[in-house]
C-alpha positions as CSV (number, residue, x, y, z in Angstrom):
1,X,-35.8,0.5,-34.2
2,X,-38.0,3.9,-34.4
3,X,-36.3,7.1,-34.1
4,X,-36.2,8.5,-31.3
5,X,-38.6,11.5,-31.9
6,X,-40.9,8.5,-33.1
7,X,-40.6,6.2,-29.7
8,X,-43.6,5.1,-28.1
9,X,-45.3,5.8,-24.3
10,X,-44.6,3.1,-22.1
11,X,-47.0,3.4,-18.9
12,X,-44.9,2.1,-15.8
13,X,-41.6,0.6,-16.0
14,X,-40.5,-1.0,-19.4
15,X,-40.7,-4.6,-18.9
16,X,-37.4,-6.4,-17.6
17,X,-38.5,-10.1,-18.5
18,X,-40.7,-9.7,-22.0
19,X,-38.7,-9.7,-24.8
20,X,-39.4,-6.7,-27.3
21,X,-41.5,-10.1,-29.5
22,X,-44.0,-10.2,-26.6
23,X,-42.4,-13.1,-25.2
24,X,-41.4,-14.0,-21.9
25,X,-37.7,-14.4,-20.2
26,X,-37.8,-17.6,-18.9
27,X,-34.6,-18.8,-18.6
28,X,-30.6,-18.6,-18.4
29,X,-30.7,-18.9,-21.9
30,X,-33.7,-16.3,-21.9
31,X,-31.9,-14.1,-20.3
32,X,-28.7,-14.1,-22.7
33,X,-30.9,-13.2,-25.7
34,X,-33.1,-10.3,-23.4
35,X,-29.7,-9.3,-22.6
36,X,-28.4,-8.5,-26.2
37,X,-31.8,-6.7,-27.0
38,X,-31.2,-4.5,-23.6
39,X,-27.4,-3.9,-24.8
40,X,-28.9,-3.0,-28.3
41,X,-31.5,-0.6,-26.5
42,X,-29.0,1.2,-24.2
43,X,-26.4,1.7,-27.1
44,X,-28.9,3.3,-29.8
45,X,-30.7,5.7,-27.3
46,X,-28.9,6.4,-24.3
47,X,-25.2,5.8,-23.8
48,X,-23.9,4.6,-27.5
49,X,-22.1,1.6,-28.9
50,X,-19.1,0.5,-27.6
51,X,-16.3,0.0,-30.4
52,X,-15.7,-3.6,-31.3
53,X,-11.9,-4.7,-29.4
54,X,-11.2,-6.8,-32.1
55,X,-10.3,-3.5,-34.0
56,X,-8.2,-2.4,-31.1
57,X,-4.4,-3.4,-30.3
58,X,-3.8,-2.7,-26.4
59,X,0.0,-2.2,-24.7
60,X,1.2,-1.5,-21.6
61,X,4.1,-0.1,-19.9
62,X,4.9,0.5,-15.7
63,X,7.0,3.2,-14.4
64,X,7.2,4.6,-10.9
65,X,5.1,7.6,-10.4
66,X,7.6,10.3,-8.7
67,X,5.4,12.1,-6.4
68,X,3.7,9.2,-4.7
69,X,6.2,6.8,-5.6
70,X,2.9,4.5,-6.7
71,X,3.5,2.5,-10.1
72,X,1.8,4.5,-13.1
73,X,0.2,1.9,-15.6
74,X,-0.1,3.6,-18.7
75,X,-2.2,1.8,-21.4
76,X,-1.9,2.4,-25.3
77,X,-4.7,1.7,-27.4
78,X,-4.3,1.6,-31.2
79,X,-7.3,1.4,-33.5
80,X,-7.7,3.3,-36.9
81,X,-5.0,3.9,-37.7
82,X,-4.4,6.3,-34.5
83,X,-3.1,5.5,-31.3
84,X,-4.0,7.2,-28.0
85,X,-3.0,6.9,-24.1
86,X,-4.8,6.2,-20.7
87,X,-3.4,5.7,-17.1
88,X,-4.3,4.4,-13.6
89,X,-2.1,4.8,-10.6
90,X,-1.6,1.5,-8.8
91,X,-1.1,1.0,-5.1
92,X,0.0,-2.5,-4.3
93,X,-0.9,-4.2,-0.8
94,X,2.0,-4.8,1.1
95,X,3.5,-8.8,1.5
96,X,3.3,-11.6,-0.9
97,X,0.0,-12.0,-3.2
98,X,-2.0,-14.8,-3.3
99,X,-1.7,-17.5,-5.2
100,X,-3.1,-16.0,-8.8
101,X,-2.5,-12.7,-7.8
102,X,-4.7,-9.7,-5.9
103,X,-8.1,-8.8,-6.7
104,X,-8.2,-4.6,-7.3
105,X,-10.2,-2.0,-6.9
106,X,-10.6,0.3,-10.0
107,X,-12.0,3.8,-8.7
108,X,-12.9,6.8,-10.7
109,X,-10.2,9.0,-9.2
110,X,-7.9,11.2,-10.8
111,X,-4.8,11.3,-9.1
112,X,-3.4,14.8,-10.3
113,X,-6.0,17.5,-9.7
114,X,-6.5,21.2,-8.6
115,X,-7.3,21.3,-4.6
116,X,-10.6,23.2,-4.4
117,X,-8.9,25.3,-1.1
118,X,-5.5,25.9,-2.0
119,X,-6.3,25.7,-5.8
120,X,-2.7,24.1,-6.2
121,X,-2.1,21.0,-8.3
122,X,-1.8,17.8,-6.2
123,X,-0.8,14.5,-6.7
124,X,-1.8,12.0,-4.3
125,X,-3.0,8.5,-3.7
126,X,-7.2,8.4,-3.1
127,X,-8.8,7.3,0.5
128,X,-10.3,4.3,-1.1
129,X,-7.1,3.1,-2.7
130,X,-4.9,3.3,0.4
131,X,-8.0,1.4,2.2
132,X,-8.2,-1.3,-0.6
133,X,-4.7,-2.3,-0.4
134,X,-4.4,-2.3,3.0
135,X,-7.3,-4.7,3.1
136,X,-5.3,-6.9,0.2
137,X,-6.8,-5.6,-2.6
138,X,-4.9,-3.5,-5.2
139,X,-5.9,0.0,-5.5
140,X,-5.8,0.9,-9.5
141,X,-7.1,4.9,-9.5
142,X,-8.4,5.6,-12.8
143,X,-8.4,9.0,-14.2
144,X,-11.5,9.1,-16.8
145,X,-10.3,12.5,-18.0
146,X,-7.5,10.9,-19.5
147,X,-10.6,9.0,-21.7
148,X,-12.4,12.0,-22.2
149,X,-12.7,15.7,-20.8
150,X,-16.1,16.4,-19.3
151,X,-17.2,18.5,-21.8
152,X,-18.9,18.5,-25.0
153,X,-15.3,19.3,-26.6
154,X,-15.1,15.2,-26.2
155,X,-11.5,15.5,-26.0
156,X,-9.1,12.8,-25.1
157,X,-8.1,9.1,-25.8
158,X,-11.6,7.6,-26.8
159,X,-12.6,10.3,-29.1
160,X,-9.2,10.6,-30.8
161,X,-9.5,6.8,-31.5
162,X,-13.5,7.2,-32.3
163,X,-14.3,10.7,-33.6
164,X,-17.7,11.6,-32.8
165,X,-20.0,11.8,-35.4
166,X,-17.6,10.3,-38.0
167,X,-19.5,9.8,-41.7
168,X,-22.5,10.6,-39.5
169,X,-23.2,6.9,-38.7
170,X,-25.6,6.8,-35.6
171,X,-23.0,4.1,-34.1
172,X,-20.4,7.2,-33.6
173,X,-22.4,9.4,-31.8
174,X,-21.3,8.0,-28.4
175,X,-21.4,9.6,-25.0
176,X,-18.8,10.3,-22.7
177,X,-20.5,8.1,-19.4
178,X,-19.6,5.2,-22.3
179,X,-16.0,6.9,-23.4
180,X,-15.1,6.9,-19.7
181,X,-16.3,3.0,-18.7
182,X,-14.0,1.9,-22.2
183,X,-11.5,3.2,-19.8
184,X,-12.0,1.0,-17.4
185,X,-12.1,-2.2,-19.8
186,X,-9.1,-1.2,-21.6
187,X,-7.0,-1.3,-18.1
188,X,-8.7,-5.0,-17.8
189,X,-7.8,-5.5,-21.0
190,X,-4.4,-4.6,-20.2
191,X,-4.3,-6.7,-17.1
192,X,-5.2,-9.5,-19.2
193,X,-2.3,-9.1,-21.6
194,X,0.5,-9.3,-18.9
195,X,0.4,-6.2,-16.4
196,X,-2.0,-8.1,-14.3
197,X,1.2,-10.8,-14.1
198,X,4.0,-8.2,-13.9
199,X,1.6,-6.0,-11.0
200,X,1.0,-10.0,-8.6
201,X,-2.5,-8.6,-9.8
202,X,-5.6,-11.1,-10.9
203,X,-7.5,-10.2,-14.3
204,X,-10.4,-11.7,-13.1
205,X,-11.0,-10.4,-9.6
206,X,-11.9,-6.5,-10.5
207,X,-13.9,-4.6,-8.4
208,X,-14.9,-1.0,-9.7
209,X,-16.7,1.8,-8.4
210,X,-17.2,5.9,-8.7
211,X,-19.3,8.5,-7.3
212,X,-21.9,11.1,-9.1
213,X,-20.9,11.3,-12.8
214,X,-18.0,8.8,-12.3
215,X,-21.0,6.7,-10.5
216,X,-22.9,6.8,-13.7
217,X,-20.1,5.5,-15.8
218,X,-19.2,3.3,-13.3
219,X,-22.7,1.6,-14.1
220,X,-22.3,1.6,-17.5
221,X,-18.9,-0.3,-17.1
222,X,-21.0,-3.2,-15.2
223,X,-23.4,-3.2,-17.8
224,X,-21.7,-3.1,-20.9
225,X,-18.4,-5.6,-19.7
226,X,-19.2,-9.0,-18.1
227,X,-15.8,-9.5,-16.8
228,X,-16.2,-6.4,-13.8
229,X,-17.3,-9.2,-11.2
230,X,-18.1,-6.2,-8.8
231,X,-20.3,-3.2,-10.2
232,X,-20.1,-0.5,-7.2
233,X,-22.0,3.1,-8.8
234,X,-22.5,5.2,-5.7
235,X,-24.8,8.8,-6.0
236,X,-25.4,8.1,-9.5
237,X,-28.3,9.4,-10.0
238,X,-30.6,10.0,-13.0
239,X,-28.7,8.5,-15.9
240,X,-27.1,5.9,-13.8
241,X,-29.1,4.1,-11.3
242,X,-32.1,5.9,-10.4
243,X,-35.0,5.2,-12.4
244,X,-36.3,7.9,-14.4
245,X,-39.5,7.3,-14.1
246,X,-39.9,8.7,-10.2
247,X,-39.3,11.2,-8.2
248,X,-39.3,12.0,-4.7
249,X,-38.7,15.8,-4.3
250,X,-40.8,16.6,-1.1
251,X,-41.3,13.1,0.0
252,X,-41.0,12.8,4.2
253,X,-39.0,10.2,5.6
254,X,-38.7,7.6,8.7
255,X,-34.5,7.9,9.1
256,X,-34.3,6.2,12.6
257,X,-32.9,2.9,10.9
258,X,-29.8,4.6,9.8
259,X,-29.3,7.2,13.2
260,X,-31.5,10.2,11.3
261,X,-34.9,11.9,12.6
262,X,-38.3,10.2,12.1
263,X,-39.4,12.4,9.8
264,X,-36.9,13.5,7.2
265,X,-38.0,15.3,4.2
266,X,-36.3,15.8,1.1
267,X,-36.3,19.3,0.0
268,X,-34.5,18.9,-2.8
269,X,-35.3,18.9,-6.5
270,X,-34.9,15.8,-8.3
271,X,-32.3,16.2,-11.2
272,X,-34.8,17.1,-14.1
273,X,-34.9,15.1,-17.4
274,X,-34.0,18.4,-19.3
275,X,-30.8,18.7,-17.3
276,X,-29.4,15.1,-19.0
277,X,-30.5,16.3,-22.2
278,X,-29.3,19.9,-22.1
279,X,-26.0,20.8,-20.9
280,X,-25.5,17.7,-19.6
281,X,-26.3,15.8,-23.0
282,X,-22.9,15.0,-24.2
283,X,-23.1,12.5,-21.2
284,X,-25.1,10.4,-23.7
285,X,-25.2,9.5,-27.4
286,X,-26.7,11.3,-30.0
287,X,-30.3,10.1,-30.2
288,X,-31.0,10.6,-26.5
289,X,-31.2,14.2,-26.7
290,X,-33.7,13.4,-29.1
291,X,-35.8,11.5,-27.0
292,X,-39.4,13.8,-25.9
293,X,-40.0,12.3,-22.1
294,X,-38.8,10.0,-20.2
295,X,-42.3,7.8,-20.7
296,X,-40.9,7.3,-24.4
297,X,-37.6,5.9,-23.2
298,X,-37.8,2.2,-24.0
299,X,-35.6,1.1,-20.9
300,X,-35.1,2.3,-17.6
301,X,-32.4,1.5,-15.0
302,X,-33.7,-1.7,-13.2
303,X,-32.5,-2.6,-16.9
304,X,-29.4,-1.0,-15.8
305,X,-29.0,-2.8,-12.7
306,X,-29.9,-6.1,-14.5
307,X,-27.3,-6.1,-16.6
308,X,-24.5,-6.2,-14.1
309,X,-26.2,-9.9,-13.1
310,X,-24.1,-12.9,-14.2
311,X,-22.2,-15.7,-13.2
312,X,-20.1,-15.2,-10.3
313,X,-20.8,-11.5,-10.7
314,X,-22.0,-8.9,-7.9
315,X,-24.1,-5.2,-7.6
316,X,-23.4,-2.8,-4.8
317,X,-25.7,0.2,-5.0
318,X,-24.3,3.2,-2.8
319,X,-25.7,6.0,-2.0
320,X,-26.9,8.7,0.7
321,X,-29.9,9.9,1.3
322,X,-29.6,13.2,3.1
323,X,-27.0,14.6,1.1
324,X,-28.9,12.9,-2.2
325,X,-32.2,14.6,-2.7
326,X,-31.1,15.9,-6.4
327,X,-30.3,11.8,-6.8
328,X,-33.1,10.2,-5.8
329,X,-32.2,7.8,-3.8
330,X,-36.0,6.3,-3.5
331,X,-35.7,6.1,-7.2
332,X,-32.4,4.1,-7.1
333,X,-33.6,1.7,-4.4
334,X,-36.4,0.8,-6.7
335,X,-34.0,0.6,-9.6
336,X,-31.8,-2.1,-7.4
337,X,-35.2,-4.2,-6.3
338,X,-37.1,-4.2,-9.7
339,X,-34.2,-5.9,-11.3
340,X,-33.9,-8.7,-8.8
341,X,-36.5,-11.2,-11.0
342,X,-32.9,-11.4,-13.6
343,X,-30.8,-11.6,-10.3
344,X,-33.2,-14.5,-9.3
345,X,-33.4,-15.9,-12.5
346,X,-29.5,-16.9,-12.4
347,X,-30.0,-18.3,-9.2
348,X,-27.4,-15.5,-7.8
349,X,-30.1,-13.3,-6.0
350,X,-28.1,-12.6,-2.6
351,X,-25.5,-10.9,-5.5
352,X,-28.0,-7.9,-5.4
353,X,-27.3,-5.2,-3.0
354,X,-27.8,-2.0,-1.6
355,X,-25.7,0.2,0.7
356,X,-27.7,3.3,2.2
357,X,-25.4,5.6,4.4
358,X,-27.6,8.5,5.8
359,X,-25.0,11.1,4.6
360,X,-22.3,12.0,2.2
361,X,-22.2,12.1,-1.7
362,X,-19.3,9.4,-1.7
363,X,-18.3,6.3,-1.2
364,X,-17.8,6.5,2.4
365,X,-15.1,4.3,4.6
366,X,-17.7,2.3,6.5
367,X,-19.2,1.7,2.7
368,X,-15.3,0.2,1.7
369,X,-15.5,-1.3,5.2
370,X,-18.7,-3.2,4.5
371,X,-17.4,-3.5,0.2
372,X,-14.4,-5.1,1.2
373,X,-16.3,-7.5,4.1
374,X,-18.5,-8.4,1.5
375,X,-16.2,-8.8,-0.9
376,X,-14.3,-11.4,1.3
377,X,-16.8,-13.4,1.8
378,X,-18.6,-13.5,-1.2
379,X,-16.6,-12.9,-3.8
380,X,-12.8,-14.6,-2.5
381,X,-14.7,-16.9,0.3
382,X,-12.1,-16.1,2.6
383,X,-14.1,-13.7,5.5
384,X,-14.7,-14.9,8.9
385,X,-18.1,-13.7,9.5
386,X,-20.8,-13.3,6.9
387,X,-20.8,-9.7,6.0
388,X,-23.5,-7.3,7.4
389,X,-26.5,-7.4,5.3
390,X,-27.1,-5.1,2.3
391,X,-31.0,-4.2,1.3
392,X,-33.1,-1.1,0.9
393,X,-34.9,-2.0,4.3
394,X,-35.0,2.1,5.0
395,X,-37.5,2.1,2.0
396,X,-39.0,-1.2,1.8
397,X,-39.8,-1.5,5.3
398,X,-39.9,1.4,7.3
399,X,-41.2,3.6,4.4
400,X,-43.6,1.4,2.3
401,X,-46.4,3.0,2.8
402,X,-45.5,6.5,0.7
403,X,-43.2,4.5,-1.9
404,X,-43.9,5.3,-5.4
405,X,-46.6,3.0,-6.9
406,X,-44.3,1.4,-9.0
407,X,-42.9,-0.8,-6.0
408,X,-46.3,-2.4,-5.6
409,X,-45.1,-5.4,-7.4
410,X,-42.0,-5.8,-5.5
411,X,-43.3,-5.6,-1.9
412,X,-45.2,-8.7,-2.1
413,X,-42.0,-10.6,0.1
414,X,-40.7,-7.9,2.0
């Protein structure tokens, strides 16, 4: 592996189904390998390497959390020689689970934070939770601060456990997007090792989704653990799911699909390249600051997207598009459709979606309303009705004409 100061140009998108030998993905079995090499890829110049858990010893404890009388799950995580602490508030739907337990929602949500207005501390239960489990899934709100601060200080639970930078090995220069999504794993872990049994809740049914930075992690989660059977990034962005290979800043728009005008334009700058490796750089791991341009990057996030693809697993892209000029939301629709080939490959390509509200940098309720449909059907097999569809149809259909050029192969079947 070059350094990254010494990575080469790559003219269009990296290629999804070529191995780095030349040779071609194929295959299930194809895809396995390509998807070590991707995971390899991602780790050394972009997000970092995720610590091994056979190093790591993971406990659990419940207690009622006093303000909104929720159940606090507080994980322990001991691994050299230190120990450290994360939580997730848990909301439990009301009645009896089902047979092996609910399926839950993990969301990026810190339940104790300042109130922009007031500027008071509050303590409360998220939108998104309260929907989830009064739709029968638990609502587990995840606060990645606990993991790490958002800061280059890379304080917090992950970085007490793994110093950064530690003997200057390359494999300890990890970012925080990959600090915050080994908190999510660490509360599957601990499901796994009986809370998921004490809570009525099911290991292996875990949805999990953020918005903007969270969003990014959020991706990384899907990509990095295969046992998140739902990956749900919303307004990710550069770094998460929009390629970075695009951009649309002052691209016009036909809107009328999803209730907007017939000629949108998007005003906004597209978050630059600089931005991720400048103050925003201690998102990533060491040698992506390192990295010249984004034509030298050796993966791009249809990669991203890819990797969520497995057995029995699912991809729901959110995002805006008004509200989302700085994200790019052309740039994640091609992101979502350029890694359908691995989708299609596993013979799972209706797992593949995209949501596209026309405002709001969030994960909206008519997104959890049409998550959770979904979700029912596809995922539990229990809905009534098949769920309303998901695709980038604002893009591929109604605005193919002034999509960036590296669609073309991708519009062949639209």
């Amino acid at each position: 592996m070059p350094a990254p100061k010494e990575l080469p140009l790559t003219e269009g998108l990296p290629e999804l189904m070529t191995f780095l030998n030349g040779d071609a993905v194929e295959t299930p079995e194809d895809w396995s390998r390509r998807r070590e090499e991707l995971l390899e890829l991602y780790s050394r110049y972009v997000y970092g390497y995720m610590p091994d858990p056979a190093g790591e010893k993971v406990s659990w404890t419940l207690s009622e959390e006093p303000e909104t009388h929720g159940t606090l799950l507080e994980v322990t995580v001991e691994a050299n020689g230190r120990s450290a602490q994360i939580a997730a508030l848990i909301t439990l739907p009301d009645g009896e689970a089902p047979a092996g337990g609910w399926p839950f929602f993990v969301e990026y949500a810190p339940w104790h934070y300042r109130d922009w207005f007031s500027k008071e501390w509050v303590t409360a239960v998220s939108q998104n939770c309260r929907y989830a489990a009064s739709r029968g899934y638990a609502g587990v709100q995840y606060d990645p601060s606990l993991a790490s601060s958002d800061n280059n200080l890379r304080t917090g639970a992950f970085f007490r456990l793994y110093p950064y930078g530690e003997r200057g090995n390359p494999q300890s220069t990890r970012g925080v997007l990959l600090a915050w999504a080994w908190g999510v794993s660490k509360i599957i872990d601990a499901m796994e090792a009986g809370a998921g049994e004490a809570l009525h809740i099911d290991p292996a049914l875990s949805l999990v989704g953020g918005v903007s930075r969270w969003g990014k992690s959020a991706a990384v989660a899907g990509a990095y653990d295969p046992r998140i059977r739902v990956t749900i990034p919303s307004c990710s962005g550069l770094g998460g799911t929009a390629v970075f290979r695009t951009d649309n800043h002052g691209k016009t728009y036909d809107l009328t699909r999803l209730g907007g005008p017939e000629a949108w334009v998007n005003e906004s700058q597209n978050e630059p390249f600089s931005n991720l490796k400048g103050g925003e750089g201690y998102w990533f791991c060491g040698n992506f600051v390192s990295v010249p341009t984004v034509r030298n990057l050796p993966v791009d996030q249809h990669m991203l997207c890819a990797l969520a693809a497995g057995p029995g697993r699912h991809l729901i892209l959110v995002t805006g598009i008004t509200s989302e000029g700085w994200n790019n939301t052309e740039g994640q629709c091609l992101a979502w459709r350029a890694s359908r080939p691995v989708w299609d490959l596993l013979g799972i390509g209706g797992n593949s979606n995209i949501l596209i509200h026309l405002d709001g940098h969030a994960i909206l309720p008519s997104d959890m309303e049409a998550i959770l449909d979904y979700c029912d059907s596809r995922l539990l097999g229990r809905g009534e009705a098949e769920p309303q569809p998901m695709d980038g149809a604002v893009f591929l259909r109604d605005n193919r004409d002034r999509l960036d050029p590296l669609f073309a192969p991708y519009l062949t079947d639209e």
